[in-house]
C-alpha positions in Angstrom: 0.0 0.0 0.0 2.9 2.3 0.4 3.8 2.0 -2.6 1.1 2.5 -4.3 0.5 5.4 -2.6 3.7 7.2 -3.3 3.7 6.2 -6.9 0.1 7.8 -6.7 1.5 10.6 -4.9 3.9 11.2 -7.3 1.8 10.7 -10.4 -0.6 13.2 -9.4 1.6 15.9 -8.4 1.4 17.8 -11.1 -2.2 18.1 -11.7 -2.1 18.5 -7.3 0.3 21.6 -8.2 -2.0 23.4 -10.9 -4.6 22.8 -8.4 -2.6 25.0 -5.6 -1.4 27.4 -8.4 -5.2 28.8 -8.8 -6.3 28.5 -5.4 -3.8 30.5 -4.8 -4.1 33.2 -7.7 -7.1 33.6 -6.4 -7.7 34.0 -2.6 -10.4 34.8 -0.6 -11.1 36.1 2.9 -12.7 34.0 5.2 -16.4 33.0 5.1 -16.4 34.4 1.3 -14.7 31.7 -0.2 -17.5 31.0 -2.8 -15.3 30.5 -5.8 -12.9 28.6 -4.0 -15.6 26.4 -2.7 -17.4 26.1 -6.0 -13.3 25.2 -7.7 -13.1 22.7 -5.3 -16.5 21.3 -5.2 -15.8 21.3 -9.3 -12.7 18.9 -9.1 -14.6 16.3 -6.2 -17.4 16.1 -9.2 -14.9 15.6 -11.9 -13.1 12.7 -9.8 -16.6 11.2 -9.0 -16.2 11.8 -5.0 -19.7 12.7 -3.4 -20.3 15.6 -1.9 -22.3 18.1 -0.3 -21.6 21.9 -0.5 -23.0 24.7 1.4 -22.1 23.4 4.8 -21.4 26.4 7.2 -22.1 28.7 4.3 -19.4 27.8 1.8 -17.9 24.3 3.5 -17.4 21.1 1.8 -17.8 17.1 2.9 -17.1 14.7 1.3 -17.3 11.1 1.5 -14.9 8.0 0.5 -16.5 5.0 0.7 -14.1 1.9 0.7 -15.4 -2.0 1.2 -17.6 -2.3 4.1 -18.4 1.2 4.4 -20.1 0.9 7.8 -17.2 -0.5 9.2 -15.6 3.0 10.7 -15.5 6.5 9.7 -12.5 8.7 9.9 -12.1 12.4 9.2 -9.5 14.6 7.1 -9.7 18.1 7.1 -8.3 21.5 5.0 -9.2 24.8 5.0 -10.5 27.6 2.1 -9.8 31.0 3.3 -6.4 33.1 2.8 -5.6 36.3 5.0 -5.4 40.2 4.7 -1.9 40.7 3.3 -0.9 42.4 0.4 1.6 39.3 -1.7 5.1 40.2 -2.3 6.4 37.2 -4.2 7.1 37.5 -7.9 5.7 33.9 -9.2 3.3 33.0 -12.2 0.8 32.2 -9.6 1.1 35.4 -7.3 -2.4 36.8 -6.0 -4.7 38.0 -8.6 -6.6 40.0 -5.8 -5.1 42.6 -4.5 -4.7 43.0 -0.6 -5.6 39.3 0.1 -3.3 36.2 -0.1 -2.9 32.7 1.1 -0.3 33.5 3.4 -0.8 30.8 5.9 -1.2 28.0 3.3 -4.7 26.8 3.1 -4.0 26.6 -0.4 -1.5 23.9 0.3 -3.5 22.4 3.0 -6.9 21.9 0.4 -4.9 20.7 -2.5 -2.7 18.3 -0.5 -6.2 17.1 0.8 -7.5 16.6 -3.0 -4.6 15.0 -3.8 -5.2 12.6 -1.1 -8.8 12.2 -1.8 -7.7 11.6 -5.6 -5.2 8.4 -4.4 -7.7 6.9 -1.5 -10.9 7.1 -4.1 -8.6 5.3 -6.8 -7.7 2.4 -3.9 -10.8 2.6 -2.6 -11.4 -1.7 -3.0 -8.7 -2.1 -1.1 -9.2 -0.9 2.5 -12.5 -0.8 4.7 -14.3 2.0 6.0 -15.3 5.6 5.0 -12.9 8.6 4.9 -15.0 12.0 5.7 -13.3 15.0 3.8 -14.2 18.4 5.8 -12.8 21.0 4.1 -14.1 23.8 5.8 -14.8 27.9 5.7 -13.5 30.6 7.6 -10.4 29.1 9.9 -8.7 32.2 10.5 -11.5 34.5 11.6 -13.3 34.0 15.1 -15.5 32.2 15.7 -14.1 29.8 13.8 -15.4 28.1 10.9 -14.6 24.7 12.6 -17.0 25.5 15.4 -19.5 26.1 12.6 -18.9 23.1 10.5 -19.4 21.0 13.6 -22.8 23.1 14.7 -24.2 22.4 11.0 -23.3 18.3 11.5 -20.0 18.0 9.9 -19.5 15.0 12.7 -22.2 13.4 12.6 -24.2 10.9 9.7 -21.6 9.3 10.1 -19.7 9.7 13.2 -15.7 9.9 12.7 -13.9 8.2 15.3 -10.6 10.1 14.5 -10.0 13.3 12.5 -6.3 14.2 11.2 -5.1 17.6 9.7 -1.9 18.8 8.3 -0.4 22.1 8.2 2.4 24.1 6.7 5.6 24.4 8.8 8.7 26.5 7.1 11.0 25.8 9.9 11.5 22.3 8.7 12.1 20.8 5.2 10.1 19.7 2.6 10.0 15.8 3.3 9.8 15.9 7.1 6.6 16.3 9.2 6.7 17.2 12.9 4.5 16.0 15.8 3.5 16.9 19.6 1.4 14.5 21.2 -1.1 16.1 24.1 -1.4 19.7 24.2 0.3 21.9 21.5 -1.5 24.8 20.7 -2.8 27.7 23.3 -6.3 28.7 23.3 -7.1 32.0 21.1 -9.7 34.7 22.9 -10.0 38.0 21.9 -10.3 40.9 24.6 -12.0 43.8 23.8 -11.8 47.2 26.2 -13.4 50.5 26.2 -12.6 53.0 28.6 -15.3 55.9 29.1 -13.7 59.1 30.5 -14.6 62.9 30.2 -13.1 64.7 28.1 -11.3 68.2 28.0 -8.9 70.7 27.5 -5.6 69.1 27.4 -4.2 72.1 29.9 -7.2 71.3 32.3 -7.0 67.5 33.1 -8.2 68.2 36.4 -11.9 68.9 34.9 -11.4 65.9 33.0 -11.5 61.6 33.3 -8.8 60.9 31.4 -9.5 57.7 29.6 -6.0 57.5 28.1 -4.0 57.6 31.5 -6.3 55.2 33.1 -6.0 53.0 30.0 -2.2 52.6 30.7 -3.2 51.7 34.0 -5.4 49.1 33.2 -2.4 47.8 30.4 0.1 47.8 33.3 -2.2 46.1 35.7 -3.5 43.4 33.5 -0.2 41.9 33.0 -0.7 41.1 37.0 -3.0 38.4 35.4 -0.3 36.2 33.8 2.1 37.5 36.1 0.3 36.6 39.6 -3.0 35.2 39.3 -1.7 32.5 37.0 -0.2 29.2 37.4 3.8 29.7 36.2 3.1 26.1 35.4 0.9 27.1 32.9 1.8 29.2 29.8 -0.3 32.1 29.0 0.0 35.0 27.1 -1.9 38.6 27.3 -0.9 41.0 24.5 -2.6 44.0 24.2 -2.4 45.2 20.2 -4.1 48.1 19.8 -4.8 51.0 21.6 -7.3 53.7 19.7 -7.9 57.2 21.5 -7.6 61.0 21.2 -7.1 63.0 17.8 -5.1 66.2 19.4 -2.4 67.3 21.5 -4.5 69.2 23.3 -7.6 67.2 23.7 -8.4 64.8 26.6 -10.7 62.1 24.6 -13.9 61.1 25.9 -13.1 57.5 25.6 -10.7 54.8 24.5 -10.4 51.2 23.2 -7.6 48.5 23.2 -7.9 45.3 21.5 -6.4 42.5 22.6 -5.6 38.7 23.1 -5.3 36.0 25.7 -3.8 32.7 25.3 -3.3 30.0 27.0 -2.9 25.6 27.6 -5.4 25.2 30.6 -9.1 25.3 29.5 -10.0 25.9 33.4 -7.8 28.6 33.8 -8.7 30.6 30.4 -11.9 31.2 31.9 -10.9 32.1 35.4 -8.4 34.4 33.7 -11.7 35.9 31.8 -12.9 36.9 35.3 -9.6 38.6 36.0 -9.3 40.5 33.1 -13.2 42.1 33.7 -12.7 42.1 37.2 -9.3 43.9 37.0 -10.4 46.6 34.6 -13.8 47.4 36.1 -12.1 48.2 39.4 -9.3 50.5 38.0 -11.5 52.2 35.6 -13.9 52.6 39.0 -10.7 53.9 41.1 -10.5 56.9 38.6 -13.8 57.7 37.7 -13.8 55.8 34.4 -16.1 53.3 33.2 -15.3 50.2 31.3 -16.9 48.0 28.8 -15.4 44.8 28.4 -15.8 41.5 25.6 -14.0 39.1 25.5 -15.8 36.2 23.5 -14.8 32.5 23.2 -12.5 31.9 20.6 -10.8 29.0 19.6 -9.9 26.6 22.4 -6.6 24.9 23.6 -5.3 22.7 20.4 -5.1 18.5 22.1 -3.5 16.3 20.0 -5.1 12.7 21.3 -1.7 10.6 22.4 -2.5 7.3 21.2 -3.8 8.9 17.4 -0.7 10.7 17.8 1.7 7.9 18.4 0.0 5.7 15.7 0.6 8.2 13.2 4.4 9.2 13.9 4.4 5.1 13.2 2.8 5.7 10.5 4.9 8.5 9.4 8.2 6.4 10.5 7.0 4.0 8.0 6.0 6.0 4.6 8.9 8.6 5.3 11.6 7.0 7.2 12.1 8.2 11.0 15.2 10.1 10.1 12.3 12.5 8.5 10.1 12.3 11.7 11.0 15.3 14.3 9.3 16.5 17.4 7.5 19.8 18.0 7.5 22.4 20.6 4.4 24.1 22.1 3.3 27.1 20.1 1.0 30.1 22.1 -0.6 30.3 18.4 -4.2 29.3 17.9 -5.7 27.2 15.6 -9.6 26.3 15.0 -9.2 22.4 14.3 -9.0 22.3 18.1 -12.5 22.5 18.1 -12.8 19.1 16.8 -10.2 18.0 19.2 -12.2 18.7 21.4 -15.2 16.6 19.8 -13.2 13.3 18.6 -9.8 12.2 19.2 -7.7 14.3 17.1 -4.2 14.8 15.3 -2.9 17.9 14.0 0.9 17.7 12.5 3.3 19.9 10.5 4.9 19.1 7.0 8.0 21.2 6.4 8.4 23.2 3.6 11.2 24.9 3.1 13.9 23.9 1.0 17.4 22.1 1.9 17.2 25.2 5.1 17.8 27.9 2.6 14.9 29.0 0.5 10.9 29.1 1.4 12.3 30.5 4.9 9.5 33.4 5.2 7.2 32.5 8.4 3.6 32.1 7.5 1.6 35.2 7.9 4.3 37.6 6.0 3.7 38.6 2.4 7.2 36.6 1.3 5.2 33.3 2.3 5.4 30.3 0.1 6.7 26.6 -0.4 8.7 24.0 -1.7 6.3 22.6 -3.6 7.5 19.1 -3.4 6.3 19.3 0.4 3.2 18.6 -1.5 4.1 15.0 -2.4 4.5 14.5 1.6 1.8 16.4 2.2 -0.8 14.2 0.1 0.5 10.8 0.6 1.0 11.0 3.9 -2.8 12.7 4.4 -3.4 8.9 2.1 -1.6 6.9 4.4 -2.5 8.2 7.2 -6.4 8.3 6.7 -6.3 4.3 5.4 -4.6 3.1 8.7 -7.1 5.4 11.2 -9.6 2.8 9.8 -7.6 -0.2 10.7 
């Protein structure tokens, strides 16, 4: 079967290729990926894979049914949407629309997915089981368009017992994949402040609240919430971002807002931290005369890769790669929205590097410079193959 699957693998690479090339070209923001869906819906139809579109808006599943289809159900899953950022790389594929770009690549992730879907349809007589495809909206804008996806049924009729997901990783080479068993990625909530003062003359503060000076206060005090109402066991993060207020020298504004983010490992703890932040804020505001508003909605929770899924599948990996090309992972304090279904089913999410021989494809995901050896893709696909046929052993 391995084999197969890399001859497969590499037999489809090209067409896998073209297939990133105008996903790419042409990016969309989140939860307005209705071309991409429809491009990608197009190619399930013209490899004969049903599907259902229109799940969570523009979502996509899609089942493979091998022999004894309702043996056990596993999951795979990709993403649609690209970010904010203007491209700067000079390729025949660079973004055709301006100011958006698949700079965390969810272009990779869907084609690789594809390809995958391409090589276990064709051996589809020979392994048991379904393979659910969820290639899903929205990943990069709260709340999530994995939280969605699983609100409109994407685990259910039928059930997966296991979901994996890849993801780009420039830090390692193309042919390796990285993995963390247990917890790897830090929950993701946004904090939103507004600080109501009084304003005034600039010369006069005494007549005035002043929303800015208390807002440094509240900055400065908040960090007490990581710093001593926090487990040091536990990471966490609180970064404030933005601070808007005041258009003058010489005007005290009447209010001002920071945006910000909290992050952390311990699902408990995120929401006592919740409590600190409001609590916090609405007594320093209170000390100075100030009022505050505060929102901090649930984002995406605490990323848990399930041990047991995640030892079977370095195996795996080991196997269809060689362990020389198997590494281990650190904790990251980034977010991701597959921990949602982590959360749901016993879950898997890994890394395929993608830079080349350490000296090219470098640029972190997120920056306009992003993009890939493309031979990661050949990784990236068979192992998604691989991986997917033994879940249903």
């Amino acid at each position: 079967m391995i084999d197969q699957i890399r001859r497969k693998a590499k037999e489809y690479f090209t067409e896998v290729q073209s297939i990133r090339h105008h996903i790419h070209a042409h990016p969309e923001l989140s939860f307005q990926e209705y071309k991409t869906s429809a491009f990608v819906a197009g190619k399930l139809a013209e490899w004969g894979i049903p599907h259902t579109t229109g799940v969570a808006g523009t979502g996509i599943i899609a089942l493979i049914e091998g022999k004894n289809p309702g043996k056990k159900c596993v999951a795979l899953r990709s993403e649609l949407d690209a970010l904010p950022i203007k491209e700067a790389n000079d390729v025949a594929y660079c973004s055709q629309n301006d100011g958006v770009m698949h700079a965390c690549g969810h272009d990779v992730h869907t084609s690789c997915l594809l390809g995958a879907a391409k090589i276990l349809f064709d051996l589809r007589s020979e392994w048991e089981g379904t393979i659910k495809l969820i290639i899903q909206p929205g990943e990069e804008m709260h709340p999530g368009g994995a939280s969605l996806m699983i609100a409109a049924g994407a685990l259910e009729a039928p059930k997966p017992e296991a979901i994996m997901a890849l993801h780009v990783y420039p830090h390692l080479p193309s042919g390796t994949v990285g993995f963390r068993s247990g917890q790897y990625m830090a929950s993701a909530d946004e904090v939103y402040i507004t600080i109501e003062g009084r304003g005034g003359h600039a010369a006069l503060p005494h007549q005035t609240i002043d929303p800015i000076s208390v807002a440094a206060q509240v900055i400065v005090g908040l960090q007490q919430v990581v710093a001593r109402k926090g487990n040091p066991l536990i990471p966490s993060v609180l970064t404030f971002g933005s601070i808007h207020g005041g258009f003058a020298t010489n005007v005290i504004p009447d209010k001002v807002e920071l945006l910000g983010t909290f992050r952390t490992m311990n699902e408990p703890w995120r929401y006592e931290a919740h409590r600190w932040i409001k609590q916090i804020t609405e007594e320093t505001c209170a000390a100075y005369g100030a009022k505050a508003t505060i929102d901090i909605p649930s984002g995406y929770p605490s990323l848990f890769n399930d041990p047991a899924l995640t030892a079977k599948a370095e195996d795996w990996a080991r196997n269809f790669l060689g362990a020389e090309n198997v590494k281990q992972l650190d904790m990251r304090m980034a977010g991701e929205d597959f921990s949602f279904y982590t959360h749901e089913v016993p879950g898997c999410f890994f890394r395929i590097g993608t830079n080349k021989a350490g000296k090219e494809f470098l640029a972190p995901v997120h920056n306009a410079h992003f993009d890939i050896d493309e031979d990661a893709m050949m990784t990236g696909m068979g192992m998604m193959a691989w991986c997917g046929i033994n879940m249903l052993k």
